[in-house]
N, C-alpha and C positions, 0 to 999 in steps of 0.2 A: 307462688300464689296458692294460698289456701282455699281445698274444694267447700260449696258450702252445704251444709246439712241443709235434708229438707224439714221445713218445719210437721212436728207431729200435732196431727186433728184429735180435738175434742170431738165429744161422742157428736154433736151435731154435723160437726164438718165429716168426722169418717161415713156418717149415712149418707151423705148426699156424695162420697167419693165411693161409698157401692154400689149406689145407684147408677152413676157414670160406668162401674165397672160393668154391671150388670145389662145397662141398656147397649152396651159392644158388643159381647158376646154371653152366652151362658157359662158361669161357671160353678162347678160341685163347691159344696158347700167348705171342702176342705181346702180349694184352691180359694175363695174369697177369705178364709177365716187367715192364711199364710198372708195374705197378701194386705190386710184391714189390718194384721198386726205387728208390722214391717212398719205401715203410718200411723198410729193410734199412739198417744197420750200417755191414756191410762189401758194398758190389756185389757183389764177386766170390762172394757167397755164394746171389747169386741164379742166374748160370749151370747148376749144378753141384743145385740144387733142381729148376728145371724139365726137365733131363736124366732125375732120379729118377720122378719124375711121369711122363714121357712114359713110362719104363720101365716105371711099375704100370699104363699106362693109363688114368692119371685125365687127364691131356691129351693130343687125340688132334683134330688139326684136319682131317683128312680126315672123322671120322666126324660129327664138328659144323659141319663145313658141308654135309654129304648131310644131314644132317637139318635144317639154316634152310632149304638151297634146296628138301627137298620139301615144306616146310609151307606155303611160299612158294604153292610150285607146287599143293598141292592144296586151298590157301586162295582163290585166286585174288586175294589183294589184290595183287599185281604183277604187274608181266613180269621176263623173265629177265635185262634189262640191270639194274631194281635191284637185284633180287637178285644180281647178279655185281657191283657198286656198293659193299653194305652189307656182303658178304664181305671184299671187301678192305679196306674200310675199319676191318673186324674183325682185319684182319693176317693173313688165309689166303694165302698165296701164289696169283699170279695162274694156275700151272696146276690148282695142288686147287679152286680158287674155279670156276674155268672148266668142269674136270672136273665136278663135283659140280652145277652149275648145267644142262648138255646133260642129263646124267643124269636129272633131277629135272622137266625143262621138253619129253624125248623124246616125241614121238606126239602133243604135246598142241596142238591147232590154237588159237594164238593168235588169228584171228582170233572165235574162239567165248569164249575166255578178256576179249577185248577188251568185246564182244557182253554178258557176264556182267555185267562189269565195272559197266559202263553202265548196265543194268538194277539193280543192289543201289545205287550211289550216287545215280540219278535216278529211285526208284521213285514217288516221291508226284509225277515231273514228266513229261507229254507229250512227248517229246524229238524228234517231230518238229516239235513247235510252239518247244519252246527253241532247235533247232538250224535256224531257220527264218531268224533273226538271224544275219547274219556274224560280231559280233563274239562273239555265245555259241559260236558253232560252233569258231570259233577257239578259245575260253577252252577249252573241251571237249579240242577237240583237244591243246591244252599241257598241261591235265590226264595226259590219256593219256599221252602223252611223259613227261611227270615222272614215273608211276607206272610206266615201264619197258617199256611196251610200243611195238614197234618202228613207225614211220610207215606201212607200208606197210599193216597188219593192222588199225591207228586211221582210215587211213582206209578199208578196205573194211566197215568193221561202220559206221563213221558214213555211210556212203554209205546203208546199208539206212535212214536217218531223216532224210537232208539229200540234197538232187538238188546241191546246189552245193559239197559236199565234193569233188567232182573238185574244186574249186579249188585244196584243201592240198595237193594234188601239186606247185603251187611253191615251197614253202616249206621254204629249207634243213632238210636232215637233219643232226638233231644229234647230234654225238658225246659220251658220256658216258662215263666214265673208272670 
């Protein structure tokens, strides 16, 4: 049994299938423009849509990523390198992503955001006694890292529960994109 193609919208049909996109969730203009011309007809009928769009203000990637990076930022589930990570990977250009991420992450002492952090994912755990073992300390530490906050801030909040975190100061710093 043969799967069957979905049929591709003329320019009428693909606006009112952005529209649908757009009334679910926000999306950057580069995530609608992927996604309009996957269904679209004719391409060229997808430029000239999200043009109109940006005109009414239904797409507007400055104002959507000031609002992922401060949810971000007053959620505390990150730091500010993921969330300047998941921007781009959203298709924000890397100065609106960057802008909107200072913005959102201004005044806010990482190292207490780090501190928090720690406290909500190892609540039911002793973490001077987890972080007592090298190789947890370490795991902890990569933890931190992957959730975006920067080495130096992972290790001064892990310092307050492990004497032997001075150690992760040898531990290349890693660059994320």
């Amino acid at each position: 049994m043969a799967l069957k193609s979905t049929p591709k919208l003329d320019a009428a049909r693909l606006k009112d299938y952005a529209a649908r996109l757009l009334a679910s969730r926000p999306l950057t203009a580069s995530e609608l423009r992927r996604k309009l011309r996957a269904k679209a007809a004719r391409p060229a009928d997808v430029d000239p849509l999200i043009v109109a769009l940006r005109g009414y203000g239904v797409i507007d990637d400055t104002r959507l990523a000031s609002n992922f990076a401060q949810t971000r930022a007053d959620s505390g589930s990150m730091g500010s390198r993921k969330a300047l990570a998941q921007l781009r990977a959203k298709g924000v250009s890397s100065a609106t992503a960057q802008s909107a991420v200072d913005e959102a992450y201004l005044g806010r002492d990482e190292t207490q955001m780090v501190s928090d952090y720690l406290a909500r994912k190892f609540r039911t755990k002793n973490l001077a006694e987890l972080l007592a073992e090298p190789a947890k300390l370490a795991s902890v530490y990569r933890r931190l890292r992957t959730a975006g906050f920067s080495s130096s801030a992972s290790i001064r909040a892990l310092k307050q529960f492990a004497a032997q975190a001075a150690a992760l100061d040898d531990m290349p710093e890693e660059t994320q994109e």
